[in-house]
RODO-2510 file (C-alpha; in nm, 4 decimals, decimal comma):
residues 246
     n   res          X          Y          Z
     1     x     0,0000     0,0000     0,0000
     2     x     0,0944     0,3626    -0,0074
     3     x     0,1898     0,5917     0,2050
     4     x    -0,1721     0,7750     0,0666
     5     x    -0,3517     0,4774     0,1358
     6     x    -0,2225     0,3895     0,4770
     7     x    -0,2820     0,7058     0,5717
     8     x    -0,6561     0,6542     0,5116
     9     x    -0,6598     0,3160     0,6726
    10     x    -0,5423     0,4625     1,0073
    11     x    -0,7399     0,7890     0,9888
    12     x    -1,0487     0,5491     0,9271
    13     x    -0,9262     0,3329     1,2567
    14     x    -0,9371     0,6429     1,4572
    15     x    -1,3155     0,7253     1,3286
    16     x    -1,3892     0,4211     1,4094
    17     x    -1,2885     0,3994     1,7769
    18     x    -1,4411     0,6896     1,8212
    19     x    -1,7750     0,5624     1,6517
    20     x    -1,7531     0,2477     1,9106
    21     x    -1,6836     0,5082     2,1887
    22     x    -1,3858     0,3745     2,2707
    23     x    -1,1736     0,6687     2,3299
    24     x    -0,9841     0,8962     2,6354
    25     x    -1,0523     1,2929     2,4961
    26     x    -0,7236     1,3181     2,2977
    27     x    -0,5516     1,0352     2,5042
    28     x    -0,4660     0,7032     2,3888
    29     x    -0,3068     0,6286     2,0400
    30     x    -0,3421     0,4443     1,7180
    31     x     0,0007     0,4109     1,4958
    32     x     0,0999     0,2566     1,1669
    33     x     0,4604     0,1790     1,0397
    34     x     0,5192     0,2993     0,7233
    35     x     0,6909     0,0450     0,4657
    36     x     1,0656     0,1284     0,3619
    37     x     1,3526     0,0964     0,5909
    38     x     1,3562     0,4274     0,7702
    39     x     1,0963     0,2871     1,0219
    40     x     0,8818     0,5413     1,0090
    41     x     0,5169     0,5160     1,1412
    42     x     0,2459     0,7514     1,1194
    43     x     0,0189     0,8197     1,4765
    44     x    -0,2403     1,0607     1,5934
    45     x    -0,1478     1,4935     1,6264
    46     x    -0,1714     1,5720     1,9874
    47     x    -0,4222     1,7691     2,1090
    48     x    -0,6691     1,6417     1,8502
    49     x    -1,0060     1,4329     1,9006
    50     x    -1,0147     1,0796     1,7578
    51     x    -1,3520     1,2587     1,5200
    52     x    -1,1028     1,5275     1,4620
    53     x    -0,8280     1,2784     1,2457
    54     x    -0,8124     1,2700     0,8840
    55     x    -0,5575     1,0789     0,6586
    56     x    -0,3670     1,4203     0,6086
    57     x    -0,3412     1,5265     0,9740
    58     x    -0,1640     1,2154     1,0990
    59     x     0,1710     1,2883     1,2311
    60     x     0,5193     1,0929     1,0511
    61     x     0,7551     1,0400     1,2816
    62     x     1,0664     0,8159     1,3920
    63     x     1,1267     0,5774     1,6658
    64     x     1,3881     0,8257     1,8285
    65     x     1,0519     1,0305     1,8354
    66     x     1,1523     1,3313     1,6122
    67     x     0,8989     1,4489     1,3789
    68     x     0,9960     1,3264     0,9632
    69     x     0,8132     1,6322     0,8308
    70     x     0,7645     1,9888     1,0011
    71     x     0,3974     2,0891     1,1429
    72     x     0,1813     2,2143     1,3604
    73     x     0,1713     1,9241     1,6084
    74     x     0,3258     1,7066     1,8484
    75     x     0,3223     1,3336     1,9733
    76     x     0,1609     1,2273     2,2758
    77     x     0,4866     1,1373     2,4761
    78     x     0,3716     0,8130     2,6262
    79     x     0,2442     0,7728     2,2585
    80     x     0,6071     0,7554     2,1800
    81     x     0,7119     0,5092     2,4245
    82     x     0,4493     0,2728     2,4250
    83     x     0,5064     0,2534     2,0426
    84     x     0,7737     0,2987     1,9388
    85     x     0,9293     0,0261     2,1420
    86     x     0,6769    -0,2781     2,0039
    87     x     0,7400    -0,1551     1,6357
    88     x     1,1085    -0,1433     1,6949
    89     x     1,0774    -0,4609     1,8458
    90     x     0,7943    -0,6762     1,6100
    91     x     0,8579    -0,6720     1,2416
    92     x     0,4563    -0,7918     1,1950
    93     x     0,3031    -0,4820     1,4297
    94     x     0,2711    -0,3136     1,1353
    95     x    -0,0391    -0,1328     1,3315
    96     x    -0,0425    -0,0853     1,7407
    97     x    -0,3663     0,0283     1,9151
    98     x    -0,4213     0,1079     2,2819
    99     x    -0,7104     0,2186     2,4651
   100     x    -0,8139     0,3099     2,8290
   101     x    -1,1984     0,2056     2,8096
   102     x    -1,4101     0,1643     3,1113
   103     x    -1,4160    -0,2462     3,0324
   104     x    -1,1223    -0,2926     2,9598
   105     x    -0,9228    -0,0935     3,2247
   106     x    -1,1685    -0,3119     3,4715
   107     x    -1,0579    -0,5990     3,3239
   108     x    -0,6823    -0,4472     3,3320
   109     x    -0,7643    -0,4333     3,7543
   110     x    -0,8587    -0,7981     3,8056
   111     x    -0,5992    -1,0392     3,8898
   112     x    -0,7101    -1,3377     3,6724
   113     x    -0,7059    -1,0695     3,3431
   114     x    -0,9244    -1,1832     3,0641
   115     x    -1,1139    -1,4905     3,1098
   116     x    -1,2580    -1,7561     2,8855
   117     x    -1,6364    -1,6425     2,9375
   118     x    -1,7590    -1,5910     2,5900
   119     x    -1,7002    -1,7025     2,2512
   120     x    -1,5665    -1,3731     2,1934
   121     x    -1,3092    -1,3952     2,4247
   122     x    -1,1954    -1,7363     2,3051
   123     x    -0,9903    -1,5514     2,0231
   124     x    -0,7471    -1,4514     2,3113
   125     x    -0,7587    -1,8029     2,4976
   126     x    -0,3607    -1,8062     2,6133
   127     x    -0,2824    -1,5154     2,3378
   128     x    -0,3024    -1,2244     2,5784
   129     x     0,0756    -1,0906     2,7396
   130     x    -0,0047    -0,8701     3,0716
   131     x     0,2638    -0,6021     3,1782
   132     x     0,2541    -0,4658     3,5314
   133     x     0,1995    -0,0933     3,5939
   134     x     0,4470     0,1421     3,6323
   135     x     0,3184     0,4754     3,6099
   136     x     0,2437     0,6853     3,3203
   137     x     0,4855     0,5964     3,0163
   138     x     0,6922     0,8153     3,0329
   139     x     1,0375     0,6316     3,0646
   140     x     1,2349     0,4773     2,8728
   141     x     1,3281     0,2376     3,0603
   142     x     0,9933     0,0723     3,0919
   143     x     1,0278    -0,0293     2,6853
   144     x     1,2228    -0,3172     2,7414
   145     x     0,9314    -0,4878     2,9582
   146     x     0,6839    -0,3841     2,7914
   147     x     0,8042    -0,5610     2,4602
   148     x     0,8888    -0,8796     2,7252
   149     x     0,5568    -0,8565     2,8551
   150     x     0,3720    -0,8323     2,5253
   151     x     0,5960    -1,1440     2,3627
   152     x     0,4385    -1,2796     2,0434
   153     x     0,0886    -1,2251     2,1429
   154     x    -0,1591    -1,0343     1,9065
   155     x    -0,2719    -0,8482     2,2877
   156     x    -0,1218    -0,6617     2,5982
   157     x    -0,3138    -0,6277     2,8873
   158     x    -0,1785    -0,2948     3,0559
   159     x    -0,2268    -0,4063     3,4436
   160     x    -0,4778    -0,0452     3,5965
   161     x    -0,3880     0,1021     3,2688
   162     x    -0,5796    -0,0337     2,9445
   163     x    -0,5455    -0,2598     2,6504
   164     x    -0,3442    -0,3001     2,3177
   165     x    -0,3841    -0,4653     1,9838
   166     x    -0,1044    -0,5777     1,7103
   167     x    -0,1929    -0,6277     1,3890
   168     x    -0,0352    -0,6578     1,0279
   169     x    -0,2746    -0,4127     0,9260
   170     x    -0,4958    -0,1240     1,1165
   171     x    -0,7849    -0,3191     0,9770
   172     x    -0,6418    -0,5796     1,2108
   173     x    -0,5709    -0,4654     1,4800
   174     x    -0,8460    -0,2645     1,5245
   175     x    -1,0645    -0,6162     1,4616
   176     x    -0,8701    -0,7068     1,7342
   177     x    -0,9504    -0,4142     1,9211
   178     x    -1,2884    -0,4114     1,8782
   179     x    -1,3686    -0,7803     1,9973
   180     x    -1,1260    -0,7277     2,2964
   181     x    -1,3262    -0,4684     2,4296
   182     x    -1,6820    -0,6835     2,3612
   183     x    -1,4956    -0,9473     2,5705
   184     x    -1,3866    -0,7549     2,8552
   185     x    -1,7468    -0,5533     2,8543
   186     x    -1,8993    -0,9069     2,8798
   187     x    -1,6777    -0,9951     3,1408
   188     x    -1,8107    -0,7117     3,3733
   189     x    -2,1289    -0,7614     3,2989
   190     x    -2,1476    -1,1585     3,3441
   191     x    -1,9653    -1,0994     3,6635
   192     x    -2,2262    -0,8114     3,8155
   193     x    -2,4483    -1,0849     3,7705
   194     x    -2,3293    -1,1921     4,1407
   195     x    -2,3943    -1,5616     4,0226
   196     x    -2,1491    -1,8764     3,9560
   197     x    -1,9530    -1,8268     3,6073
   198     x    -1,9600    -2,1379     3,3507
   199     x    -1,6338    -2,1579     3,1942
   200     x    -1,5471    -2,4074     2,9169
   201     x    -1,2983    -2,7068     2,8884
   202     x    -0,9406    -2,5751     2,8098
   203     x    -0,9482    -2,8173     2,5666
   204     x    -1,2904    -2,6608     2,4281
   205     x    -1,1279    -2,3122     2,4479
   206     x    -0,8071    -2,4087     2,2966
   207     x    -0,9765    -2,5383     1,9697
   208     x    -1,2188    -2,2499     1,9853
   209     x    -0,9374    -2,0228     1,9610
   210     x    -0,7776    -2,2355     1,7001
   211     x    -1,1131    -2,1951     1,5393
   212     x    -1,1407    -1,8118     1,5463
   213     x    -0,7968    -1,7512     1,4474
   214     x    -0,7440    -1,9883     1,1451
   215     x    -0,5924    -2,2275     1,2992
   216     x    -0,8165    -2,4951     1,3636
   217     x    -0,9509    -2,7916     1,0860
   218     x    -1,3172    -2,7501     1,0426
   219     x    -1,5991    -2,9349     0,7730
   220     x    -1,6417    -2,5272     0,7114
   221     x    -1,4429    -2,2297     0,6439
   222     x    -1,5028    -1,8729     0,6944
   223     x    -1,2023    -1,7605     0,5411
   224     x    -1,2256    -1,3505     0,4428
   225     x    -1,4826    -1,3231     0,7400
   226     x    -1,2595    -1,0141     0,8590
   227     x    -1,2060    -0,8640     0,5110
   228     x    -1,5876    -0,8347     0,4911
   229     x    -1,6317    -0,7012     0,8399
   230     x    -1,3488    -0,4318     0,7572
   231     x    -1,5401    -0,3248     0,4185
   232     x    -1,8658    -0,3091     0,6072
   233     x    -1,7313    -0,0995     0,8726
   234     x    -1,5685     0,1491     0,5791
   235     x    -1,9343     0,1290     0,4218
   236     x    -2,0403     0,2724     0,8091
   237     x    -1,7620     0,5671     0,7680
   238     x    -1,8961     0,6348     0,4445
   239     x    -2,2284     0,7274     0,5524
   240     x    -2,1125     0,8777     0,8859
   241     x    -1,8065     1,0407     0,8798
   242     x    -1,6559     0,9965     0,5324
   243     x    -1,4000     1,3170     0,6180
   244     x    -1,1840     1,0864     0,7151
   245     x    -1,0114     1,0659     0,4056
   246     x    -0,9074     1,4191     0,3728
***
């Protein structure tokens, strides 16, 4: 793709969390590595709401931090931290998404994390990395755990902080994302119900996972499931906030 067209793809990732109501005000951060071998990536303007993002707005910058092109903006600086250290680090997080939603930073609070509750949540089964909190990301220093922590999963649980997606796209990790959140939203409410929790076999959940992620032999297929979810929800932007592309 091109730089043009990635450009798009994140600016429609940030109308999109913002559609879902998943944002912070102009907190939290989206970014996309651009391709060539500067390692550049592409992430939100500071100071800018989520509805506020178009494809031309979106900040280039390095992973020292330092802004590739001259504007009117900064980076969020725990933007730059968080980020920059899982694209240095994973050659397939092309896209890396973090939130602080009320669901998920409940889930973030609980000491057994993300649990096997729901179908939806199945996609994670044993894929999720957890890093302990810190403080605000702000140091350095902390980069070199949080790439431990995260590992080879597709998802980071920030312990009292939030959640983050990978993906080889921002369609993908913003799929991701968005079925995280449902997870950890059913989570809360299963658990308010007060009563005992039915949780399936790991063996069930293990091949449910294998199921939802590709992995798994089945009499049926639903191969390009996600591709038609993704052009669906850029049907939804179309209709309701198609200056995304500007």
């Amino acid at each position: 793709m091109t730089e043009a067209e990635l450009r798009r793809e994140l600016a429609a990732v940030y109308r999109l969390v913002a559609h879902f109501k998943m944002t912070d005000l102009i907190f939290t951060h989206i970014s996309l590595r651009l391709p060539g071998p500067e390692h550049h990536f592409l992430i939100n303007p500071y100071g800018l709401l989520f509805e506020e993002i178009t494809a031309s707005n979106l900040v280039k910058i390095d992973l020292d931090g330092n802004l590739v092109e001259p504007g009117p903006y900064r980076v969020n600086p725990a933007g730059f931290v968080i980020h920059s250290a899982i694209h240095r680090a994973r050659s397939d997080a092309q896209c890396v998404l973090h939130t602080h939603t009320k669901a998920g930073c409940a889930v973030a609070a609980q000491e057994g994390g993300l649990l096997p509750l729901s179908q939806i949540a199945l996609e994670f089964y044993n894929r999720v990395g957890y890093h302990d909190y810190e403080g605000v990301a702000l140091n350095l220093a902390e980069q070199e755990r949080l790439v431990r922590d995260l590992g080879d999963h597709p998802v980071l649980i920030l312990r009292n902080h939030g959640l983050l997606t990978v993906g080889g796209s921002a369609a993908q990790a913003f799929l991701r994302m968005h079925y995280l959140e449902r997870a950890c939203e059913i989570q809360t409410t299963a658990q308010a119900g007060g009563g005992p929790l039915v949780v399936p076999s790991p063996e069930v959940c293990e091949y449910t996972a294998k199921q939802l992620t590709g992995e798994a032999e089945a009499d049926f297929a639903d191969d390009g499931a996600y591709d038609l979810a993704w052009a669906a929800l850029l049907r939804l932007l179309d209709r309701v906030a198609p200056g995304y592309r500007d």
